[in-house]
C-alpha positions as a Markdown table, in Angstrom:
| # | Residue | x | y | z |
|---|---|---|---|---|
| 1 | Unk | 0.0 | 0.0 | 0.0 |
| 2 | Unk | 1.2 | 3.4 | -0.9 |
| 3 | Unk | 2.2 | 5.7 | 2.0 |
| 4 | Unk | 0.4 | 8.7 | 1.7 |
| 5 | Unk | -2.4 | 10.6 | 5.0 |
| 6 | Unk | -5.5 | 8.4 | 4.3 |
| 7 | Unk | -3.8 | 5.2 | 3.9 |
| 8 | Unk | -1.7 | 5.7 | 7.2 |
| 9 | Unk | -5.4 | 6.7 | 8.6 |
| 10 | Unk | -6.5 | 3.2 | 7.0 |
| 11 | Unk | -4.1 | 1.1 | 8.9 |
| 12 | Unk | -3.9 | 3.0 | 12.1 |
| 13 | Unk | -7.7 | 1.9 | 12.2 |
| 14 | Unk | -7.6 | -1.2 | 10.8 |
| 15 | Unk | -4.8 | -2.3 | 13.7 |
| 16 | Unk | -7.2 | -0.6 | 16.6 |
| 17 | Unk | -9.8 | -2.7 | 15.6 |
| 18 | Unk | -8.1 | -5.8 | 15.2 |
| 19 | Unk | -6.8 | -5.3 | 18.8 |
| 20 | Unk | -10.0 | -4.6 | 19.7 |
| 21 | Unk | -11.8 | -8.0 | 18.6 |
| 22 | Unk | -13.6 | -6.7 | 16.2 |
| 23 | Unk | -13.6 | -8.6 | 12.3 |
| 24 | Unk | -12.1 | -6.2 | 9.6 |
| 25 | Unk | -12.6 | -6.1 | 5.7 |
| 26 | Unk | -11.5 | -3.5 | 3.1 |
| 27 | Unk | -14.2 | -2.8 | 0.4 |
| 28 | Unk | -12.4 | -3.3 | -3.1 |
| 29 | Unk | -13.6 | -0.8 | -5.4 |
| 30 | Unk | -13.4 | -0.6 | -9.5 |
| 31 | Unk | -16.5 | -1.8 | -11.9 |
| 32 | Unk | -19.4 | -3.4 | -10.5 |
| 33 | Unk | -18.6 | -1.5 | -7.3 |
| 34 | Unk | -21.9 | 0.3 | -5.7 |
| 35 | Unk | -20.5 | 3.7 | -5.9 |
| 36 | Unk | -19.5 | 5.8 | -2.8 |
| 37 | Unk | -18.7 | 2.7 | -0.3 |
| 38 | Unk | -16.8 | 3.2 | 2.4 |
| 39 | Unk | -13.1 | 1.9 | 2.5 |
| 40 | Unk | -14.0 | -1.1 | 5.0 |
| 41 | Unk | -16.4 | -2.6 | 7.5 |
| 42 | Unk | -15.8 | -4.4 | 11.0 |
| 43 | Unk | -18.0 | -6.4 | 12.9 |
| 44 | Unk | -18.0 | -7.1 | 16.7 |
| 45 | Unk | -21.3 | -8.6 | 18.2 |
| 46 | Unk | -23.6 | -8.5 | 15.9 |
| 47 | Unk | -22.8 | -5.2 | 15.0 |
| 48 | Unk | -21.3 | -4.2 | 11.5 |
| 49 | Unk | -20.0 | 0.1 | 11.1 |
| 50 | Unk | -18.8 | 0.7 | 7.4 |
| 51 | Unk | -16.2 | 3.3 | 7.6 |
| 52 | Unk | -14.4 | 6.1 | 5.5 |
| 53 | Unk | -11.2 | 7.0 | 6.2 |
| 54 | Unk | -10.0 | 10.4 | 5.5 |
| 55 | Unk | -6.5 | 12.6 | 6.2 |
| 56 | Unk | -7.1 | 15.5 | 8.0 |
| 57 | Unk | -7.8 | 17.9 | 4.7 |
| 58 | Unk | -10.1 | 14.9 | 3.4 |
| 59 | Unk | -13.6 | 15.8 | 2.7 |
| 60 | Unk | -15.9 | 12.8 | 1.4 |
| 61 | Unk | -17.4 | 13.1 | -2.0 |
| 62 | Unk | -20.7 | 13.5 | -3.5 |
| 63 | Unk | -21.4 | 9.9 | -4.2 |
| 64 | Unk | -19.9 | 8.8 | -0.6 |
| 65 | Unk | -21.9 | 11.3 | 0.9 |
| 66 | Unk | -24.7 | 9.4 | -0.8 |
| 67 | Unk | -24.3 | 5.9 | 0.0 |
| 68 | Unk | -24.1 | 7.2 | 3.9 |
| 69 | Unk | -27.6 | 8.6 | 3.6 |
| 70 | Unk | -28.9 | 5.4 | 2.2 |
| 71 | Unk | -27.1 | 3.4 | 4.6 |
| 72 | Unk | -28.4 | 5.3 | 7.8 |
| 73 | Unk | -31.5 | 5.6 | 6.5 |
| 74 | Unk | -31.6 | 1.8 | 6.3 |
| 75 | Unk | -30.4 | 1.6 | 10.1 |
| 76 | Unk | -27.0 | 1.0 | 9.6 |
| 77 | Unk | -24.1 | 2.5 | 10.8 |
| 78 | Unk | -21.3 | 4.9 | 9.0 |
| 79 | Unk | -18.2 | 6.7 | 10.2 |
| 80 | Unk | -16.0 | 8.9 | 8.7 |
| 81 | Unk | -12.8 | 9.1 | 10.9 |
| 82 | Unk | -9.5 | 10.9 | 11.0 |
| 83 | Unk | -7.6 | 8.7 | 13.4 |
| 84 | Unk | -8.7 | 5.3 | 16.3 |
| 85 | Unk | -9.7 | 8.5 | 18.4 |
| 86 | Unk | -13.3 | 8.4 | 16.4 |
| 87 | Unk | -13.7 | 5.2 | 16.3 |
| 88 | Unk | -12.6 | 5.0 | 20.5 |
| 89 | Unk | -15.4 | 7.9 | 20.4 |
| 90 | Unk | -18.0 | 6.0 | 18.7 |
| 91 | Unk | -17.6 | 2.7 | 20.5 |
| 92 | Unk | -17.7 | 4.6 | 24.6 |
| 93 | Unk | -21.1 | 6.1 | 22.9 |
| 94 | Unk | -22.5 | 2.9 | 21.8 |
| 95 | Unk | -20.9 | 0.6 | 25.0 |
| 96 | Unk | -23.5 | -1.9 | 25.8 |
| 97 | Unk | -24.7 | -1.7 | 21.9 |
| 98 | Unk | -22.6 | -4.5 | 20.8 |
């Protein structure tokens, strides 16, 4: 993997989570692909977030910005982050949840 701000965001959250029990999976994208998903998802309890991971000056596109509307909508659960402080944030906000 190339070393540039979002990848290093991409592993830094991939590793928290690992050590964290939860199951990780990177969303391959190119043709076919539903357009805007989220770089992975990780599952722990039931519980399945689909995240995006962005460098500090990342902003999410149109089409991403899309796909978390329709996901929410459907009950699920998104998260843009910047670092394993957001996800840390997310999971003390939904303790008990999973």
């Amino acid at each position: 993997m190339k070393k540039t701000p979002e990848n290093n965001v991409k592993k830094e959250i991939k590793d928290y989570l690992k050590l964290n029990g939860w199951f990780v999976r990177h969303n391959l994208q190119g043709i076919g692909c539903y357009k805007g998903m989220p770089d992975m998802k990780a599952t722990k309890n039931g519980i399945t977030i689909e995240i995006e991971c962005k460098s500090k000056e990342g902003d999410q596109s149109d089409k991403q910005r899309e796909y978390e509307q329709d996901l929410v909508e459907h009950g699920g659960h998104y998260l843009v982050v910047r670092g394993y402080e957001d996800i840390k944030r997310w999971e003390e906000d939904y303790r008990g949840s999973y």
